[in-house]
N, C-alpha and C positions, 0 to 999 in steps of 0.2 A: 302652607308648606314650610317645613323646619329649614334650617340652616345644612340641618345634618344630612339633610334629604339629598341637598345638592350637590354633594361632597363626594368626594372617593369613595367605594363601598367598603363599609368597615370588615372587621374580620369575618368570615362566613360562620355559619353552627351547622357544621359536617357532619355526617355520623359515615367514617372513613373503616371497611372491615377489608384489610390485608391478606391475603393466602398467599404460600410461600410453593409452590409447584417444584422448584428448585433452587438451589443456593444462589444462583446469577436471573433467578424471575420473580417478579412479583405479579398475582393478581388482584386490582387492587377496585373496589365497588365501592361507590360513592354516593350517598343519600342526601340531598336537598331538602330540606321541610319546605311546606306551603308558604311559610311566612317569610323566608328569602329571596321566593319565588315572586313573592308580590313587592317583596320591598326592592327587586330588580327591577320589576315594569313600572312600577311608582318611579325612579328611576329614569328611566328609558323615556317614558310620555313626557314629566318633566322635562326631559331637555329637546323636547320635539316642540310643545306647547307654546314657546316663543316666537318657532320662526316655524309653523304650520300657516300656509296658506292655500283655503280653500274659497269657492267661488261665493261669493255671497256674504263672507268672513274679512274682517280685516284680520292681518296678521297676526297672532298669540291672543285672538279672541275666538277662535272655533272651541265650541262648547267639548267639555272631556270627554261625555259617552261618544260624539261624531267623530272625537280625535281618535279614541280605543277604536273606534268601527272601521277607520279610514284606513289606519294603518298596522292595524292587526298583528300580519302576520311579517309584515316587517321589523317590529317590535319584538314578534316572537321567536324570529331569529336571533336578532339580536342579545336577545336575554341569554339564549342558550348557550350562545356561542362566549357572553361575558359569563356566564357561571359554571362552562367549563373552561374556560381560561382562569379566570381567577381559582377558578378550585384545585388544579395542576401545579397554580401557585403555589398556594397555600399547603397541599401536600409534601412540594418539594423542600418548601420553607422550615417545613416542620422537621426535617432529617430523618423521617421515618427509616430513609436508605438512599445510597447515593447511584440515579441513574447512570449508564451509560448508551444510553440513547435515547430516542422520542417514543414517545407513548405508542404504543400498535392498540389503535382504537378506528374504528369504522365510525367517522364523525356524523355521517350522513344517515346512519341508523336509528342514530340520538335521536330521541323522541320526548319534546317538554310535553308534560301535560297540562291538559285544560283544569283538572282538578287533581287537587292529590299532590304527594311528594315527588320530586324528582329525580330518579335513577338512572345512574349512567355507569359504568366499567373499561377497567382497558386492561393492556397485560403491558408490562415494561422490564425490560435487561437491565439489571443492576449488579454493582460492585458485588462481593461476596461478602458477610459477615466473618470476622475472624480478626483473634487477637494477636496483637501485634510480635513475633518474636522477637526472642532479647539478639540484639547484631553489636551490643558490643563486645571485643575481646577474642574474636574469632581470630583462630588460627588457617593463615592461607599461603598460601606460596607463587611468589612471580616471577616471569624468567624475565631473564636479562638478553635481549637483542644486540650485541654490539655490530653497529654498521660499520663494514671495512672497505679499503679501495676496491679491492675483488667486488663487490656486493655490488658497488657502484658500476663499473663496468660492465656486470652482468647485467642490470639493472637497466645501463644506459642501450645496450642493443633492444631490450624486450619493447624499452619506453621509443623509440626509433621506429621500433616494426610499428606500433601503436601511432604515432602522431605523425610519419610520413606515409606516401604511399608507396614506397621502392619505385627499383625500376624493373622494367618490362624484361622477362628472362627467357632465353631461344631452347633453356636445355628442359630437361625433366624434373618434375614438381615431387622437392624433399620436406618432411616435417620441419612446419617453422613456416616455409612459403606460404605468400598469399596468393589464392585462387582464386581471379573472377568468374563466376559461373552463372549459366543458366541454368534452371532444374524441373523437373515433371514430377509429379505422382499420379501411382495408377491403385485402385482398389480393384479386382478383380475383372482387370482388362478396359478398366474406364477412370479419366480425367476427373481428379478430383479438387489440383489444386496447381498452380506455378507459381515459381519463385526466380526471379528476375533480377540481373544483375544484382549476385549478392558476392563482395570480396569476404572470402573466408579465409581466419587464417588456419594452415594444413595442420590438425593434429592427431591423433588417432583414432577418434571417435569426435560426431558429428551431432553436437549435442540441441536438439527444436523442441519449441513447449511445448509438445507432448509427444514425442518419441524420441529416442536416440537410435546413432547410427552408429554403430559398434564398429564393423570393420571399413568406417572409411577413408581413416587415412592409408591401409594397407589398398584400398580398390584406387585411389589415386599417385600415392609414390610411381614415379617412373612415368607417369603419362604426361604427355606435350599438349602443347596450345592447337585448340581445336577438335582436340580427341573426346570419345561419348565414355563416363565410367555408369558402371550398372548398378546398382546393392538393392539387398533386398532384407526389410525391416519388420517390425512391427509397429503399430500404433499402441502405446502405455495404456494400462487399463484404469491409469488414475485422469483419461481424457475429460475433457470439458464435452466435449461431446460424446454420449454414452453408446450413440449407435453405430461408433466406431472405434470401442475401445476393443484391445486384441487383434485387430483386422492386419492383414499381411500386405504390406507397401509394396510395392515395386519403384522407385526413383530412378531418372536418368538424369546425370547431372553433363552438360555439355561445358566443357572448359573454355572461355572467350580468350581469359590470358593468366600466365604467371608470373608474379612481381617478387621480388626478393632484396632485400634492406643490405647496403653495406655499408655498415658507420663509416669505414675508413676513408671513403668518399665522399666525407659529408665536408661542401663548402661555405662560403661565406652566404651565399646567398640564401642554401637552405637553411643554414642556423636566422638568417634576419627574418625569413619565411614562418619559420620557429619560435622569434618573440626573445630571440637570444644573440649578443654581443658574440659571443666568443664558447667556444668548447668548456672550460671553466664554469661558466654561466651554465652553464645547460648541467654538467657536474651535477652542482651544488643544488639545481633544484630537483636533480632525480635523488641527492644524499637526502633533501627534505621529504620528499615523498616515501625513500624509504622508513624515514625515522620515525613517519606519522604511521603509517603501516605497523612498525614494532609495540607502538604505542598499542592500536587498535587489538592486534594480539594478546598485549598484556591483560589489555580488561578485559576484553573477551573470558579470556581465561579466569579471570578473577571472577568476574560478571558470572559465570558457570558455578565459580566453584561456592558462591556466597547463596545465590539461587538454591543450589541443591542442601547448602545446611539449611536456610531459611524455611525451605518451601515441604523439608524434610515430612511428611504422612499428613499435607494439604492435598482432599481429595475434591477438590470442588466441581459439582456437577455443570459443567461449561454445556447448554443447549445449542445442538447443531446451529441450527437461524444464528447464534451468535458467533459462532466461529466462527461459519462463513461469510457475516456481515464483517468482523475483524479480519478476516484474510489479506483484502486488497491494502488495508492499511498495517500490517504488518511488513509488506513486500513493500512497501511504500515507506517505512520506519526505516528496514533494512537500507536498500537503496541509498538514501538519507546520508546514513552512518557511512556507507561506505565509502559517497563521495566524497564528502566530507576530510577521510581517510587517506585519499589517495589514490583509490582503486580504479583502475581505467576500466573505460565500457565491457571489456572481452570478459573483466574479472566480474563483474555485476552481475552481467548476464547468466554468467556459468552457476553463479550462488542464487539469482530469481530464478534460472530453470530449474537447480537441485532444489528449493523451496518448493515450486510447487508441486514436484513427485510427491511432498507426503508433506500439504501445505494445511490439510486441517490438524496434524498432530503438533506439527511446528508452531500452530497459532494455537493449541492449546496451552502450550508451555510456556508463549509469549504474553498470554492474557493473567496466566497465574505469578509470571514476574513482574506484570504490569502492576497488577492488582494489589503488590506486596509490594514493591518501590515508592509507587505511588501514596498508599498509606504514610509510610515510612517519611516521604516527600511532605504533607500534608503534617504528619505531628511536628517536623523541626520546621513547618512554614516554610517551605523552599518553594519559589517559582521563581523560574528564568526570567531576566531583567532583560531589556530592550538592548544593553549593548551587547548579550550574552546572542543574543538572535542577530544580530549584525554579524560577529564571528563567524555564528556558523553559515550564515548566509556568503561571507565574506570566501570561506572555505571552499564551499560547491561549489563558488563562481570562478576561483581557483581553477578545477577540475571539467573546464568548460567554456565556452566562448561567448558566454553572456555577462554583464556586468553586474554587480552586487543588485543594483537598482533593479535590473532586468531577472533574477532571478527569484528576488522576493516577491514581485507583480506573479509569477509564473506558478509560485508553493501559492502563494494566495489563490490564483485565478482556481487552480487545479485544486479548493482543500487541503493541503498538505501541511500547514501551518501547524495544525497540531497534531500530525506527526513529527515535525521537526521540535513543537515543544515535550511531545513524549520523550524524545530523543536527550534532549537536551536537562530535564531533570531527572531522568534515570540515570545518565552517567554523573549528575552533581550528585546522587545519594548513594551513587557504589562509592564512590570516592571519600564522602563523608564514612562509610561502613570500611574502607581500606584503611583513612586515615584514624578509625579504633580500633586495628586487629593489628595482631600479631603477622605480620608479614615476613617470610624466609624467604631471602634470592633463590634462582637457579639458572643454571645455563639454559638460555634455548638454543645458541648452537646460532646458524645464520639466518637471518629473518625470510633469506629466498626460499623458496620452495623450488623442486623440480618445473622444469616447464611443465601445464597441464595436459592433462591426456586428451583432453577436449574441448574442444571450440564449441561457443553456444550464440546460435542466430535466435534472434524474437520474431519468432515463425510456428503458426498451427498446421500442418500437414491436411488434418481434420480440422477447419473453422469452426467454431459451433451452428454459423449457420446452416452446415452445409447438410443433405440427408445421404440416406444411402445412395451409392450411383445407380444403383438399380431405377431409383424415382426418377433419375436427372435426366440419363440418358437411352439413348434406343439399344437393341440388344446389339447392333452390326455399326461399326462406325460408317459417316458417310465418305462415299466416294473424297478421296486427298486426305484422310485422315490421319493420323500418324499412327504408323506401330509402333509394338513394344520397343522400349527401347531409343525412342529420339525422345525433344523434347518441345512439349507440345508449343505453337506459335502463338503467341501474342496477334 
């Protein structure tokens, strides 16, 4: 037995044939000869041979035909499984194309043979091929956000309704108030779903992932603690669940109480309640939330405007499986950014619900900026440095009641790590493509925006699990049941 024998297995002799199905797929078939097949199991028995002990045998003296007989098909696993691991290697090694995800192969179908070469196949999502645009000397233009004391003010009531809970209010429920409610849905005179102590705040539209409610803050202005409001919706036909996309709601929302924020009453104890010394204090960290928000608008808008020269007649044919697989981690990037930013839960919410009304064209747009930052990321060698991910860790922990420590455990536990490094060298390569382009100021005017028109709960009306009501329930409610119109009990 060689030295060589014992060794790592040296480079394989692949005969590796590529099909290209579409710009982001590969199909990729892989041929084994005889002779790597056996220099695997020469291999494998080797290192069995030492510590094989059979009856009758002392240890690393069982004869090699009883050792091949004994252990066969153990071997023959194992072969298969080292010479398609290493061959996965070796193909990736090679840069043929750069995956972005695991192999979609059926391992369990893999069949080594007893004679002959060994073939195997898989199909994988890759990068797109395509050459790099020229990004220096672009002309773009950025507005200028200037934060004032007005902004602040405004700012300091929104951030108030946000981080307290008001107090409890005897009169009628105005846009802005927060409503704690109960609520029902009905699909065609049957219980599909409740929603349970949920505080909303009052805006004009009642925005759930997957329907909105148009007219309801018109169906609740003017009503009191304790009173039923009615509306009546539809289910979005871009549902997760398809056997109730279109389907006509009926909701009864039961008002428990109405709360309503009044800064001017804010004391010592709610400011220490708050994480805040003094009025002052509290100021200057809504001036920083705003200023990091002006920020975020900036690129954004840059981020837009550099994408659309860039990406200017790239048609790359993005396969459904991979949008949809990209989806959760788009809304997951977004997220990210925004906490990061500043943005309180109400504003998250309201951009993951508007996401995913039309969240496969969204990740398409997102995949082909990835896809071009990323390169771009990749030629000047940019990767986020360990204290660069502290920041932003340092940031969301900012925006949240966990400590830095406790937030990184939480991106780790949940995957999210490399969407936070997505995050993070995208905007180090707009910034290197700002800091070479011709950039023109302009006014943006005030970084507030109008309050929003809608309030957005992370709520499905229709769960996916759920089926038609027709399957669920009987055609006559039973005796105590509730009619239209209340809301059904817990």
């Amino acid at each position: 037995m060689s030295t060589a024998e014992t060794e790592a297995p040296s480079k394989l002799d692949l005969q590796v044939k590529i099909e290209k199905p579409s710009s982001c797929e590969r199909h990729v078939i892989v041929t084994v000869p005889r002779a790597e097949i056996d220099r695997y199991f020469r291999k494998s028995y080797d290192e069995i041979a030492p510590k094989a002990d059979l009856p009758g045998f002392r240890a690393g003296k069982v004869p090699r035909k009883l050792l091949e007989s004994k252990f066969k098909k153990t071997v023959a696993d194992q072969v298969k499984s080292n010479l398609v691991m290493d061959s996965l290697q070796q193909i990736t090694d090679a840069g043929e194309f750069s995956a972005i995800a695991e192999p979609d192969m059926d391992f369990g179908a893999v069949k080594l043979p007893d004679a002959g070469d060994f073939t195997f196949e898989f199909k994988i999502e890759v990068r797109p091929e395509f050459t790099t645009p020229d990004w220096n000397g672009l002309s773009l233009t950025k507005s200028e956000y200037p934060v004032t004391d007005l902004d602040v003010d405004r700012q300091l009531q929104r951030t108030l309704e946000r981080v307290t809970p008001g107090e409890a209010y005897d009169g009628a429920a105005s846009l802005g108030d927060r409503v704690l409610v109960n609520a029902s849905f009905q699909v065609d005179g049957k219980f599909i779903n409740t929603l349970e102590e949920e505080l909303i705040t009052l805006r004009s539209k009642l925005s759930l992932a997957d329907s909105i409610i148009e007219n309801f803050g018109d169906a609740v202005v003017g009503k009191k603690e304790g009173e039923l409001v009615e509306v009546d919706f539809h289910i979005l036909e871009t549902s997760l669940n398809e056997a109730f996309r279109g389907k006509a709601v009926h909701g009864a929302f039961q008002i428990l109480e109405i709360r309503r924020v009044n800064p001017e009453a804010l004391g010592a104890s709610q400011l220490d309640n708050l994480g805040f010394d003094n009025v002052e204090e509290l100021r200057d960290f809504v001036r920083g939330e705003l200023q990091r928000q002006a920020e975020y608008y900036q690129n954004q808008e840059l981020r837009e405007q550099i994408v659309a020269k860039l990406t200017e007649g790239a048609s790359w044919d993005l396969p459904p499986r991979t949008v949809r697989r990209q989806a959760d981690r788009e809304l997951q990037r977004r997220v990210l950014e925004l906490r990061r930013n500043g943005f309180s839960d109400d504003q998250i919410r309201n951009v993951v619900n508007s996401m995913r009304r039309n969240i496969e064209e969204l990740t398409k747009a997102s995949l082909r900026e990835h896809f071009l930052l990323e390169k771009i990321a990749e030629e000047l060698k940019i990767e986020p440095s360990e204290q660069e991910y502290d920041a932003e860790v340092a940031l969301i922990a900012e925006q949240s009641d966990l400590s830095p420590r406790q937030v990184r455990a939480k991106l780790e536990r949940t995957g999210q790590m490399d969407a936070l490094r997505n995050q993070i060298l995208e905007r180090t390569v707009i910034q290197k493509i700002v800091d070479a382009a011709k950039v023109s100021p302009k006014d943006g005017g005030s970084i507030l925006k109008a309050d929003p028109d809608e309030f957005s709960v992370e709520f499905m009306v229709a769960p996916v699990a759920a089926t038609l009501p027709e399957a669920l329930y009987d055609e006559q409610p039973e005796d105590g049941a509730p009619d239209k119109g209340t809301v059904k009990p817990s």
